[in-house]
C-alpha positions in Angstrom: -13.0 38.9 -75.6 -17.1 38.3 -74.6 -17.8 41.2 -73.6 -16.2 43.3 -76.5 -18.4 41.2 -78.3 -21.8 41.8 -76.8 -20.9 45.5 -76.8 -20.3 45.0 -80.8 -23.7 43.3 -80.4 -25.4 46.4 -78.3 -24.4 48.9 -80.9 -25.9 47.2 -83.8 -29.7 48.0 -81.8 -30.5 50.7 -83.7 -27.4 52.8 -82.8 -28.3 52.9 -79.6 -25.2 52.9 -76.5 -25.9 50.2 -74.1 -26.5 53.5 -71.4 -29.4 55.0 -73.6 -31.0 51.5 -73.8 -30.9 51.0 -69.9 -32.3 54.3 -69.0 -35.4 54.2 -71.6 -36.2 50.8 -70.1 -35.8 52.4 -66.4 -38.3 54.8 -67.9 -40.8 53.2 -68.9 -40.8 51.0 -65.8 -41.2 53.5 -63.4 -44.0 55.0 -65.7 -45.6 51.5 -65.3 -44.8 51.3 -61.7 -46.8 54.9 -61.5 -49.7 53.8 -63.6 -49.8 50.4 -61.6 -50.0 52.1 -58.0 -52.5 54.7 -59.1 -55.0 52.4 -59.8 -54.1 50.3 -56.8 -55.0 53.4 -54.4 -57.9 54.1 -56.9 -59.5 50.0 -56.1 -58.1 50.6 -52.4 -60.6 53.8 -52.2 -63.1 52.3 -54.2 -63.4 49.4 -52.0 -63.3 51.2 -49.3 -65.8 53.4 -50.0 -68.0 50.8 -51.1 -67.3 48.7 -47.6 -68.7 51.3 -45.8 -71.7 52.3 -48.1 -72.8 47.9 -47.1 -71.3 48.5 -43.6 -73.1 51.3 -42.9 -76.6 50.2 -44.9 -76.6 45.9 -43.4 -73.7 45.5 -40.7 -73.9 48.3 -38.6 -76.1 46.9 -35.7 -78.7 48.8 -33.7 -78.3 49.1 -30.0 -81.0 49.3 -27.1 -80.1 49.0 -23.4 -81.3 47.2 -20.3 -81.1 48.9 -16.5 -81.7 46.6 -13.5 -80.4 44.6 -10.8 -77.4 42.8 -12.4 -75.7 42.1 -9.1 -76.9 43.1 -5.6 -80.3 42.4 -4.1 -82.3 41.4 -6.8 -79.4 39.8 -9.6 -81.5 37.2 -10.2 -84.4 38.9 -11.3 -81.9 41.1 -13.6 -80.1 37.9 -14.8 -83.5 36.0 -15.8 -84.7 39.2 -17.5 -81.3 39.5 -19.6 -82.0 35.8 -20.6 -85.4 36.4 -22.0 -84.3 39.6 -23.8 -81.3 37.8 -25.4 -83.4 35.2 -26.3 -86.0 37.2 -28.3 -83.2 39.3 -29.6 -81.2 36.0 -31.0 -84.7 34.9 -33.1 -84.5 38.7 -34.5 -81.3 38.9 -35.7 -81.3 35.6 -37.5 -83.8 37.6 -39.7 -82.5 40.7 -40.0 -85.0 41.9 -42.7 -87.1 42.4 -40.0 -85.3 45.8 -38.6 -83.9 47.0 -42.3 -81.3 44.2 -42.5 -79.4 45.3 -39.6 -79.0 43.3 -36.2 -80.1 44.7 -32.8 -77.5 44.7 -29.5 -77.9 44.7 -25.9 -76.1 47.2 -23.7 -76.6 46.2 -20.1 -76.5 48.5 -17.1 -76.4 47.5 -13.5 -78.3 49.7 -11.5 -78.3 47.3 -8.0 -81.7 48.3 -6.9 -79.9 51.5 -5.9 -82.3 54.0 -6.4 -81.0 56.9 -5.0 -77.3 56.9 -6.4 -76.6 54.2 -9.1 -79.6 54.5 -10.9 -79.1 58.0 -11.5 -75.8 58.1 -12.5 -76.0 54.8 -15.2 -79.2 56.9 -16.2 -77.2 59.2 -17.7 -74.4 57.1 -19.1 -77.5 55.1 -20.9 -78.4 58.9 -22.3 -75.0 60.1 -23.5 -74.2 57.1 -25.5 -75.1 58.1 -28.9 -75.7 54.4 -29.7 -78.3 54.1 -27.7 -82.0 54.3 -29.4 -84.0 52.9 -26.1 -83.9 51.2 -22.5 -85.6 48.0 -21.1 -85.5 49.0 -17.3 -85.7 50.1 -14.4 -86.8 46.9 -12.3 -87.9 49.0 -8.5 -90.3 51.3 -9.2 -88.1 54.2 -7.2 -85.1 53.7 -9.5 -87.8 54.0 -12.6 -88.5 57.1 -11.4 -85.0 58.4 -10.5 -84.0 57.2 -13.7 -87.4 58.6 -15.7 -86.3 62.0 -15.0 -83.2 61.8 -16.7 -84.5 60.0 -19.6 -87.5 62.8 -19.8 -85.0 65.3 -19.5 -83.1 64.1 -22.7 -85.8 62.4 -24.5 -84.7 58.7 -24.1 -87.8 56.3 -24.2 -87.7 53.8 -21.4 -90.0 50.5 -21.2 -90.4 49.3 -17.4 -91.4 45.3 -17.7 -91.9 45.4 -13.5 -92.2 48.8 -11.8 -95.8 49.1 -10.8 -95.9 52.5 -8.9 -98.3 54.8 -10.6 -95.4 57.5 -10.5 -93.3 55.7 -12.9 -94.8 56.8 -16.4 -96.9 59.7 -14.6 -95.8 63.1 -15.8 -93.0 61.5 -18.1 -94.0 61.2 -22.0 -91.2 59.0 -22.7 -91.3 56.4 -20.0 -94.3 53.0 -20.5 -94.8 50.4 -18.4 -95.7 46.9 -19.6 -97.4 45.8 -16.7 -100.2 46.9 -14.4 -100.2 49.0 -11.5 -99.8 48.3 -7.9 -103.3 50.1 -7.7 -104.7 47.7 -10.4 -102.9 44.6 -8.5 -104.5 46.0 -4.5 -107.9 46.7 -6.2 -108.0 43.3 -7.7 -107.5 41.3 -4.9 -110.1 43.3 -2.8 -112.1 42.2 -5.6 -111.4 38.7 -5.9 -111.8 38.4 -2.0 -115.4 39.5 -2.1 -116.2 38.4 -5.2 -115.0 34.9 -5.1 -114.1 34.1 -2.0 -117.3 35.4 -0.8 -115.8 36.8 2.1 -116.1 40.2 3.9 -114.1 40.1 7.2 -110.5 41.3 6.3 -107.7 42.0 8.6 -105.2 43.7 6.6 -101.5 44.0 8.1 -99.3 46.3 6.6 -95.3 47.5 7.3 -95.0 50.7 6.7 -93.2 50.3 3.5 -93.7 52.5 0.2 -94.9 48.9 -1.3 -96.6 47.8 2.1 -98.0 51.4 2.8 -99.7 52.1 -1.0 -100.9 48.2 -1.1 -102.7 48.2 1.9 -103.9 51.6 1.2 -105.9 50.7 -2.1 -107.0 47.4 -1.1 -108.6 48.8 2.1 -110.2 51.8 0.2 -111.4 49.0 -2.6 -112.8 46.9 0.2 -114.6 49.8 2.1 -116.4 50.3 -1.3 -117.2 46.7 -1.3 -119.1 46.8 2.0 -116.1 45.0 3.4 -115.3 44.9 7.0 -111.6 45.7 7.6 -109.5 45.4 10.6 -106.0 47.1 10.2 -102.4 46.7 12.0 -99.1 48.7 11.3 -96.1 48.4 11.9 -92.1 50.0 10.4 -90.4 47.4 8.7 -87.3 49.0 10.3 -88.0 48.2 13.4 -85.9 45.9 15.3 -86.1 42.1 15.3 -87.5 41.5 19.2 -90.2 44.5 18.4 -91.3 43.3 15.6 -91.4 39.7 16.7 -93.8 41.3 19.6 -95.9 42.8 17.3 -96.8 39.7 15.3 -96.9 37.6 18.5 -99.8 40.3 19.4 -101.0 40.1 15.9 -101.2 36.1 15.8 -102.8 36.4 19.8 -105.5 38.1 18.8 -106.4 36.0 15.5 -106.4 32.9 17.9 -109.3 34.3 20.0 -112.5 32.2 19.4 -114.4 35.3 19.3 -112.1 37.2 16.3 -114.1 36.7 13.3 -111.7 37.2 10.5 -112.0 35.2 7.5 -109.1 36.2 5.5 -105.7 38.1 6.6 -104.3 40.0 3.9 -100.5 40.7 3.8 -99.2 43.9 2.9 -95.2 43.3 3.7 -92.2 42.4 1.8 -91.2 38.8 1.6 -88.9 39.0 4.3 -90.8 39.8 7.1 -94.1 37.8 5.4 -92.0 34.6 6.0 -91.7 35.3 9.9 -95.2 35.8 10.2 -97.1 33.5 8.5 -94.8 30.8 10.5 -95.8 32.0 13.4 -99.4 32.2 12.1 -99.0 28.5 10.9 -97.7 27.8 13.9 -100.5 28.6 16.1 -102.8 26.6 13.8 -104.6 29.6 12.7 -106.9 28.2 10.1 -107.5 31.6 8.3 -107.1 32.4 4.1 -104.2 34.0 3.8 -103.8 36.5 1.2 -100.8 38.7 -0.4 -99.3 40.6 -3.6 -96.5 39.9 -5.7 -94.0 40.3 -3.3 -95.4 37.2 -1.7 -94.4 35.4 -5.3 -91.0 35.9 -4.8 -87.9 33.0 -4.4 -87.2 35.0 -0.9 -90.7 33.8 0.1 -90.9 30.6 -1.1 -87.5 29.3 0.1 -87.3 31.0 3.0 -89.0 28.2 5.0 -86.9 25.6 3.6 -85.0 25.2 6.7 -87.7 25.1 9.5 -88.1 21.2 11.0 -91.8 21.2 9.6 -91.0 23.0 6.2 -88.2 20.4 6.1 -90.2 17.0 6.8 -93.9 18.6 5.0 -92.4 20.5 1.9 -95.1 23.1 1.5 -96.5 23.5 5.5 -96.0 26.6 5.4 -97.4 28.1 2.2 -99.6 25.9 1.1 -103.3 27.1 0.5 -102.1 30.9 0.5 -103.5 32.9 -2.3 -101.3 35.4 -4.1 -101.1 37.5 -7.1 -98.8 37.7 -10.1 -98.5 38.6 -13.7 -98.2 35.3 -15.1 -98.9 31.8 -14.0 -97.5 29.5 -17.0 -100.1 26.8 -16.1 -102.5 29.0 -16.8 -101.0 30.7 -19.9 -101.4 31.3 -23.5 -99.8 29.1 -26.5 -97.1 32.0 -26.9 -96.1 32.1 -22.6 -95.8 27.9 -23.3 -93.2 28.2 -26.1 -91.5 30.8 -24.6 -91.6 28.5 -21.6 -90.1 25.5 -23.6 -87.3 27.9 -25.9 -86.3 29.6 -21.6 -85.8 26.3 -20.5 -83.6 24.9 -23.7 -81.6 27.1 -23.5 -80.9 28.4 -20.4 -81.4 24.8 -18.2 -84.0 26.5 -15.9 -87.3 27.9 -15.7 -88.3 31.2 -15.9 -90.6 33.4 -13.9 -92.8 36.1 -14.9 -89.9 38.5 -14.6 -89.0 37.1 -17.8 -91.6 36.7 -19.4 -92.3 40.7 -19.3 -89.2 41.5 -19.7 -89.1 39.2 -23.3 -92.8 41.0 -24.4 -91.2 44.5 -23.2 -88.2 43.7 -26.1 -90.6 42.0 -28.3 -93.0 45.8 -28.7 -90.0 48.1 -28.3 -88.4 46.7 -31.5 -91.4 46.0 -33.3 -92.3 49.8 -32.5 -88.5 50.8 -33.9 -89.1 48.9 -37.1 -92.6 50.7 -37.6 -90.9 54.0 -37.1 -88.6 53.2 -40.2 -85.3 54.5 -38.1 -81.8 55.2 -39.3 -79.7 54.5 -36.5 -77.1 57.0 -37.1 -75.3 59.0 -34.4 -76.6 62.2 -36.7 -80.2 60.7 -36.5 -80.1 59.8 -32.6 -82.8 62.2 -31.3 -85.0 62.0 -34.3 -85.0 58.4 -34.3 -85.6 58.5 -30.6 -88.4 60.5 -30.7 -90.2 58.3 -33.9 -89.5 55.4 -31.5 -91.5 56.7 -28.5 -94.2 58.1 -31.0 -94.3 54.2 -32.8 -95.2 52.4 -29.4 -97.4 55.4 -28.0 -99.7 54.3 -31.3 -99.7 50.5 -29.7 -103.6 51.1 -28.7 -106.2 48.7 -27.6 -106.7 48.2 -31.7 -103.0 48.0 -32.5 -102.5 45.3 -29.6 -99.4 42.6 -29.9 -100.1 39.5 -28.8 -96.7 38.3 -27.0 -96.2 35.7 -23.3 -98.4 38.0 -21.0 -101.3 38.2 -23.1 -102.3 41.5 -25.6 -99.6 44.5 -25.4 -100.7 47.7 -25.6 -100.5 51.0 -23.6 -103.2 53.8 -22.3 -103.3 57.0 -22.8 -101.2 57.2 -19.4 -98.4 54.9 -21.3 -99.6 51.9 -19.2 -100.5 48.4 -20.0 -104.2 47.2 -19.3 -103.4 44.3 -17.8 -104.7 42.2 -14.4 -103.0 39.9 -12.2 -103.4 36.5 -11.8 -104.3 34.5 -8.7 -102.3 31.7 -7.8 -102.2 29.2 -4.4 -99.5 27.7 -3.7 -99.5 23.7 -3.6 -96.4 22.0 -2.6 -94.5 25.1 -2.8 -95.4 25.8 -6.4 -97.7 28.4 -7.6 -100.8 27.4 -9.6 -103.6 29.1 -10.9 -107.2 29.2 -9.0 -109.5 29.5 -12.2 -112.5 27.5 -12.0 -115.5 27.6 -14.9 -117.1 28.3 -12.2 -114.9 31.6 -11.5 -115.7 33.0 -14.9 -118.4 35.4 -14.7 -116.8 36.7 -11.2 -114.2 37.1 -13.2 -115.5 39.6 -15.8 -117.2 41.3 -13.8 -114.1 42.1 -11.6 -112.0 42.8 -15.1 -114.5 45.1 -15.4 -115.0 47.0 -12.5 -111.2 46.9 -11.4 -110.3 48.2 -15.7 -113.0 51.1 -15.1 -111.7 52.2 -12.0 -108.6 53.1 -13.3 -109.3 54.8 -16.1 -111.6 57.3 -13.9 -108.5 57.9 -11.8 
């Protein structure tokens, strides 16, 4: 009987049959339902929209790219350079205000010191990738240039912290180099040899080499200038091992004479064949100033004694008191290359060389130039903002100069940095600087002289 009497109940509602109740309520719920999803989808768009008006305005980072040596001959000048990059790039992005709130990323690109095939062809991947805005790199001066034409070609501005041909940013609006000039580097030294060493009997040996061939080239054509007296030896670095282990041996013969009156030998050769000479120069007890460029700066020069019997009981025989120059001797350094210095080694466990050091004042202008030419970063704004990039950091002159680890940045009117070497001697197989109060004036002078030079060429 219950349920007759909940039916008696129903039809007291009003009139109502239990059926007309049910489907009204159905109505009204789907209605609900209806009203209740619209304006889900309409906070789902909403929000959406809204994520990627902030997305698109703070999150979306900024990207740049590095090209060197990342494995190969070479990695570990590509590895320390990455280090210092990352490192300025970490300070950056913890204060994004300073590139429009948005953070900056590294693409990296290895190259291998291949100048012929794989710097072309990452080149180009570094060009078609629409995120890309600019490029640390190349690290050899051929693969700059391989690499410059493509980057000219589709107006890409490239930032070279170690190539120091001439060629590199010659011809090619959208490729500077942050350091000086093998021509600046050979002049000096002629310089410093005549100027402060107070020497003008030079024998100058040379391999053959682009590097070998152009640095011996401009140091003997300073020198000649200088009054200098120059004796000169060549040889093909790609000659075998026995000739070329004649050819020094007649090389060192000579200097041993009583009568040769050379005061200072100057090395134009890569590392690997400067090691074998000046052992068999040390050898012979030839007590002559030896002299060389960057490439005699290098780990493959300093280390590769380390396993001679004399090397191994005397660390240092066989390099100590050989004058050599390079962009950056830390011991010599401004307050800026000492706390770079100290942040490198905290967090990487090592010490860095100058390769670093450039390559960190190379990221340092490049985005300081990007937030002066108030970019977008958009994929629909890539060659605009390209192009106000390379204009920002062509305006980087002598009066808009940045004060970074290698001293004041700034570029030329040929897109190159006026900078100088450094002259360092080795001590206990470390490099460390030569300056002397006394040295000063010499100094200026030569700044002057080698600075003046270039600019009339």
């Amino acid at each position: 009987m219950a349920p007759r009497k909940n039916l008696r109940g129903f039809q007291n509602l009003g009139g109502l049959a239990p059926n007309t109740i049910y489907i009204q309520f159905s109505t009204i719920m789907k209605n609900l339902l209806k009203i209740i999803s619209f304006v889900v989808v309409v906070v789902i768009v909403s929000s959406f929209f809204v994520w990627e008006a902030y997305n698109n305005s703070v999150e979306k980072p900024m990207h740049i790219a590095f090209i060197g040596p990342m494995s190969g001959p070479g990695a570990a000048a590509g590895r320390r350079m990455i280090f210092a990059i990352t490192l300025y790039l970490e300070d950056i992005n913890k204060s994004r205000d300073k590139l429009n709130g948005k953070k900056v990323e590294l693409k990296i690109f290895d190259d291998q010191n291949d100048c012929s095939g794989r710097a072309k062809t990452e080149a180009k991947k570094i060009v078609d990738d629409s995120q890309i805005l600019a490029v640390i790199g190349h690290w050899y001066s051929g693969c700059s240039i391989a690499g410059g034409a493509i980057y000219k070609k589709y107006g890409l501005l490239a930032i070279t912290p170690g190539s120091m041909k001439k060629e590199v940013t010659e011809n090619n609006e959208w490729y500077f180099r942050n350091i000086y000039t093998t021509k600046t580097s050979s002049s000096f030294l002629a310089h410093y040899v005549n100027k402060v060493f107070r020497h003008n009997k030079v024998a100058i040996i040379s391999d053959g080499s682009s590097y070998g061939s152009y640095t011996g080239k401009v140091f003997e054509e300073t020198a000649r200038k200088l009054n200098m007296d120059i004796k000169s030896w060549n040889y093909d670095y790609k000659f075998t091992s026995k000739k070329k282990k004649q050819f020094f041996q007649e090389i060192v013969d000579q200097l041993a004479q009583k009568t040769n009156d050379t005061e200072v030998i100057m090395l134009a050769m890569q590392s690997y064949d400067s090691v074998k000479l000046v052992k068999m120069i040390k050898d012979s007890n030839i007590d002559k100033i030896i002299i060389g460029g960057e490439s005699l700066s290098e780990d493959t020069f300093k280390t590769g004694f380390d396993y001679f019997p004399r090397e191994e009981i005397n660390p240092g025989y066989y390099t100590n008191g050989i004058y050599v120059t390079t962009p950056l001797l830390f011991d010599a350094a401004n307050e800026k290359a000492q706390q770079f210095l100290e942040k490198y080694q905290a967090r990487y466990d090592e010490e860095p060389d100058w390769s670093a050091a450039y390559a960190y004042d190379s990221a340092m202008v490049l985005i300081k130039a990007m937030k002066y030419a108030d970019i977008h970063g958009k994929p629909e704004t890539l060659n605009a903002d390209r192009n106000k990039i390379r204009e920002a950091l062509a305006s980087f002159t002598n009066d808009e100069a940045i004060e970074g680890t290698t001293g004041f940045n700034y570029f030329d009117e040929n897109r190159d940095a006026p900078k100088l070497p450094m002259v360092g001697m080795y001590k206990n197989k470390n490099l460390v600087s030569t300056f002397t109060q006394s040295q000063a004036q010499a100094m200026r002078d030569i700044r002057e002289e080698v600075l003046d030079s270039d600019k009339s060429h």
